[in-house]
Rosetta silent file (secondary structure, phi, psi, omega in degrees, C-alpha in Angstrom):
SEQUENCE: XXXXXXXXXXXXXXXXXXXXXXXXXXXXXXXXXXXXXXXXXXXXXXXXXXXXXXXXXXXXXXXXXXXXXXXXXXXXXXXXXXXXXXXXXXXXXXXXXXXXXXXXXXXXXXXXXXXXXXXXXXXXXXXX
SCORE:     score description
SCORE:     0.000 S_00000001
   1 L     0.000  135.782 -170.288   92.036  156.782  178.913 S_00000001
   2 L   -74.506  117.649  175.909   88.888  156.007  176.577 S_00000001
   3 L  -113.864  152.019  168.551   89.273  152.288  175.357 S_00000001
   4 L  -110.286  177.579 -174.152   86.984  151.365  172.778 S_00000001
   5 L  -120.254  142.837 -179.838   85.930  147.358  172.674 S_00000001
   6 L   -70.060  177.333  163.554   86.851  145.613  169.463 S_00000001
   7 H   -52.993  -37.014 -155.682   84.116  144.330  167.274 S_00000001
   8 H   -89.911  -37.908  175.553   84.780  140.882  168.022 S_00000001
   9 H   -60.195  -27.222 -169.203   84.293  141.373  171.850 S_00000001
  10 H   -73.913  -37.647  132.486   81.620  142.841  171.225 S_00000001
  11 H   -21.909  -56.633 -166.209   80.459  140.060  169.334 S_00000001
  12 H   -81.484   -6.530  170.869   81.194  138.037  172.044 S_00000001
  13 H   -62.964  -60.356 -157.255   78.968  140.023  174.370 S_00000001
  14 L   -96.532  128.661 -166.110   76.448  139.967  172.565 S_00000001
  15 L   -64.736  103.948 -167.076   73.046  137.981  172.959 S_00000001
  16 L   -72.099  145.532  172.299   71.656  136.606  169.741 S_00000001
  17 L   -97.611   72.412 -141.648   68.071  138.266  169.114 S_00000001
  18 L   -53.401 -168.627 -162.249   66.154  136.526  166.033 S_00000001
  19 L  -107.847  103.724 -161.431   65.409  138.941  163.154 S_00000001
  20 L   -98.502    5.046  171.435   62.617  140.397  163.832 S_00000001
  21 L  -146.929  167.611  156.050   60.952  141.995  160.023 S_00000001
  22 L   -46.987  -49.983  173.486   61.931  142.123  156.825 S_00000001
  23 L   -36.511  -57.932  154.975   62.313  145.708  157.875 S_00000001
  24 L   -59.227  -32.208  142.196   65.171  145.078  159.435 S_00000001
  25 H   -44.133   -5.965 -177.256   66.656  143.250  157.157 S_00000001
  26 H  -117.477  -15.094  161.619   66.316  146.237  154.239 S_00000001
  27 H  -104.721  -29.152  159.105   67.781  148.611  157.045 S_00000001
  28 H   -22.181  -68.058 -169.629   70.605  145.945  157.264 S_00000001
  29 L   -88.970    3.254  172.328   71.298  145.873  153.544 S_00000001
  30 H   -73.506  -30.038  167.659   70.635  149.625  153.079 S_00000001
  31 H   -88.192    6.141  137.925   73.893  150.067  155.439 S_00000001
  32 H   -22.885  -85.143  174.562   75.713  147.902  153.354 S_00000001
  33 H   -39.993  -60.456 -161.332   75.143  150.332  150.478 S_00000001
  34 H   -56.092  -63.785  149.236   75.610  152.789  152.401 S_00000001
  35 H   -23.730  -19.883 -171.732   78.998  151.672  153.700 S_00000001
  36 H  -105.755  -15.756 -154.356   80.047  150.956  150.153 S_00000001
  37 H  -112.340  -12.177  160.290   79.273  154.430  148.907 S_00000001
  38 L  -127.386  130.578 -130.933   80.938  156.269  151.976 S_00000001
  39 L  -113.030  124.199 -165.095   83.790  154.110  152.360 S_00000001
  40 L  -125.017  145.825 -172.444   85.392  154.675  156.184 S_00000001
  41 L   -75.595  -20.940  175.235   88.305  152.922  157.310 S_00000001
  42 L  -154.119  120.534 -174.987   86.693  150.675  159.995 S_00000001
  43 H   -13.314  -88.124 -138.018   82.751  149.665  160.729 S_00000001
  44 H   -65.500   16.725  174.556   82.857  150.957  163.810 S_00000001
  45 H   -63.811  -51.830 -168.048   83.574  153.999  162.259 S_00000001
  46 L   -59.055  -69.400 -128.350   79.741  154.528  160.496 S_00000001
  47 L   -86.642    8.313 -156.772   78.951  154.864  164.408 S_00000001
  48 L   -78.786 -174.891  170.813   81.610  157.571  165.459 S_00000001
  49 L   -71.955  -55.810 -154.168   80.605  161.297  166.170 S_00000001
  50 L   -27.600  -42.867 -160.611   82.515  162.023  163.090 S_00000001
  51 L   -83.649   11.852 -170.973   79.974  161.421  160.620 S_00000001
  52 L    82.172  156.296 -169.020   77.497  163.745  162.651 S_00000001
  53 L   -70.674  132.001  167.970   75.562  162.886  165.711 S_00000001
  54 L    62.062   61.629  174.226   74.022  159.296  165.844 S_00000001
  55 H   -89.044  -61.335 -174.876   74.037  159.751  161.218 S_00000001
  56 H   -13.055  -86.937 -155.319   74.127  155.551  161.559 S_00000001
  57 H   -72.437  -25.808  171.438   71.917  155.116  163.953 S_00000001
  58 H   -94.455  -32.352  160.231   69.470  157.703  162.747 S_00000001
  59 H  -105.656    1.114 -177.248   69.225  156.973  159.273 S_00000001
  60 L  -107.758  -29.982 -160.582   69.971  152.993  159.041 S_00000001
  61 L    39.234   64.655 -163.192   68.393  153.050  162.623 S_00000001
  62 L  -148.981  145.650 -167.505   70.336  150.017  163.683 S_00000001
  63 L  -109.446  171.401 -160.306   72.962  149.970  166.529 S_00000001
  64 L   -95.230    1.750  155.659   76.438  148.680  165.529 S_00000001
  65 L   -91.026  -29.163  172.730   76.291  145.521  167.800 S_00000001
  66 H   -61.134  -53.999 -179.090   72.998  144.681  165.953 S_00000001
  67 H   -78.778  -29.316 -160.452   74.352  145.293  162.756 S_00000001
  68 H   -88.963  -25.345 -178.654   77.860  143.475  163.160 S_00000001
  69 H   -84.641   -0.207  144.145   76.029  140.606  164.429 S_00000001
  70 H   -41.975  -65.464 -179.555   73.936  140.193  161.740 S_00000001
  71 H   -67.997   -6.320  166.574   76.826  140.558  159.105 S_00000001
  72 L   -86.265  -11.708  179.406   78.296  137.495  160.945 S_00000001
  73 L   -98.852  -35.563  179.371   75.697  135.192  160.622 S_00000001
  74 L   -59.708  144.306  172.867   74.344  135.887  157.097 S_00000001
  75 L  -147.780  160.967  167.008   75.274  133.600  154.996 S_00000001
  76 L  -122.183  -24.174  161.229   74.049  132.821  151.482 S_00000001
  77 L   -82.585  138.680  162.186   75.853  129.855  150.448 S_00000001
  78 L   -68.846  150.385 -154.085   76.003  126.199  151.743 S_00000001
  79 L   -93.232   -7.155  144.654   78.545  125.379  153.805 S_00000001
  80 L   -98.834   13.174  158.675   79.259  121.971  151.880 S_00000001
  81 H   -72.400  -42.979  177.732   79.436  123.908  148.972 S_00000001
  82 H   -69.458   -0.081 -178.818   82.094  125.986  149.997 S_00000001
  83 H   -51.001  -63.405 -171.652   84.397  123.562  150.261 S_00000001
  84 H   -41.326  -63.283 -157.403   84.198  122.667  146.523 S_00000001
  85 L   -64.224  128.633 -168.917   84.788  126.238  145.538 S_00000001
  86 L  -134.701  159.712 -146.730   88.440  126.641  146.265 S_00000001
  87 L  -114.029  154.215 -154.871   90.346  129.772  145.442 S_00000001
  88 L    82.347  -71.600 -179.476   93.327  128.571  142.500 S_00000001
  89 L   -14.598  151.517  157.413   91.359  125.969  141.408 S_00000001
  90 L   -51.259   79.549 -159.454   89.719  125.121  138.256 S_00000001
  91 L    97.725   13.654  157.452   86.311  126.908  138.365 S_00000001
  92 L  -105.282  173.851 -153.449   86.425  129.032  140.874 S_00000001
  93 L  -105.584  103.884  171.287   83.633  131.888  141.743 S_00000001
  94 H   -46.836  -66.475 -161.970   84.837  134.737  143.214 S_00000001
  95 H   -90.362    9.444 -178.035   81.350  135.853  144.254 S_00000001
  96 H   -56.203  -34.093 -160.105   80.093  132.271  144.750 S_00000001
  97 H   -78.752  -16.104 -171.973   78.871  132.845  148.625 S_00000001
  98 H  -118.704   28.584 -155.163   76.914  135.820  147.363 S_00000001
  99 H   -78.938  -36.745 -178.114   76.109  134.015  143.736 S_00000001
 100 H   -74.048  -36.402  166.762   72.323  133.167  144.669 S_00000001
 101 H   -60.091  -52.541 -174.572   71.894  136.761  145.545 S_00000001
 102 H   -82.135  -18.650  177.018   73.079  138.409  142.595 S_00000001
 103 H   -53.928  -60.700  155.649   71.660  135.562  140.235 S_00000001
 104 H   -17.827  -74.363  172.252   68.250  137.117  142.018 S_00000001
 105 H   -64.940  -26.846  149.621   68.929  140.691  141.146 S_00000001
 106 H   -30.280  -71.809 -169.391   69.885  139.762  137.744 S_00000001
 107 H   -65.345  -30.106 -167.578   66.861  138.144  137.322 S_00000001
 108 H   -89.158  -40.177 -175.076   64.386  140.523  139.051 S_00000001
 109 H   -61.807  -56.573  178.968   66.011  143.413  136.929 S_00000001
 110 H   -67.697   -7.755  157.650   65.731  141.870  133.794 S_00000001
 111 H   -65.671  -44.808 -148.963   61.857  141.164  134.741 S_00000001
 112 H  -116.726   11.083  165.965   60.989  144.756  135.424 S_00000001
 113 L  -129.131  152.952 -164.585   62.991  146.339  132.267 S_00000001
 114 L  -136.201  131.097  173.042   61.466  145.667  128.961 S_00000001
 115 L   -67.541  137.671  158.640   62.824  146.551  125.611 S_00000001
 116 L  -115.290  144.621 -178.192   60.343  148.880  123.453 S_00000001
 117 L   -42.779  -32.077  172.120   59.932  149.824  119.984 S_00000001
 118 L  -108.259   64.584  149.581   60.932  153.309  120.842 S_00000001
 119 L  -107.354  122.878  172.846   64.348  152.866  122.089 S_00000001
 120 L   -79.487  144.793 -176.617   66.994  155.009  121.032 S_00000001
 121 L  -119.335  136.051  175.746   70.778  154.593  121.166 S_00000001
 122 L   -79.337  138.571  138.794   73.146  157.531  121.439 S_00000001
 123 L    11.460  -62.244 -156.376   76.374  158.211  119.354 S_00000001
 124 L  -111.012   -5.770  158.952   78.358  157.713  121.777 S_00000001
 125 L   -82.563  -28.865  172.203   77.348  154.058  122.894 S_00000001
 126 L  -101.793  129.487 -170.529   78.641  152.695  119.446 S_00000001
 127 L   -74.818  135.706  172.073   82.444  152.163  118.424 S_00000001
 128 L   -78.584    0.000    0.000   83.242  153.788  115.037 S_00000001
């Protein structure tokens, strides 16, 4: 019988490696995306046969010990911040650990699009 090892042994197996480009990080968060837009019931899933041979590993080109240990370590918040944010509370941020990120894309978007004198609005964007 075929056992597979869970992610977290696999974890535990595994030898941290520092990061070693940017590159990788941008094939990281491209399997992110990817993962969000074909939605499988469990990571180790993207890495099955199912999905066609090696499709993971050949288009994120990242191996699925590589990748899970990576999504365990990023972090974007501090960790005496998270305290504060507490879920019930007054004031809490759903999206606080990932808040500096999207505050970022926010920001970089609204940099690179510019209103112009010739913008039009359809019909169908405005309530009668």
């Amino acid at each position: 019988m075929n056992q597979k090892r869970s992610p977290k042994r696999v974890l535990q197996s595994f030898l941290w490696k520092p990061v070693e480009s940017t590159a990788e990080v941008f094939r990281f968060f491209a399997g992110l995306l990817m993962m969000g837009i074909i939605r499988l019931p469990q990571i180790r899933d993207y890495w099955s046969e199912d999905l066609g041979p090696d499709f993971f590993k050949s288009k994120i080109k990242m191996f699925r010990d590589r990748f899970l240990a990576l999504l365990k370590c990023i972090k974007f918040s501090d960790l005496a911040d998270d305290a504060k944010n507490k879920k019930g509370e007054e004031g809490f941020d759903p999206v606080f650990k990932i808040r500096v990120l999207v505050q970022h894309l926010k920001d970089r978007c609204r940099s690179l699009f510019q209103l112009d004198k010739y913008i039009s609005i359809d019909e169908r964007m405005l309530r009668f």
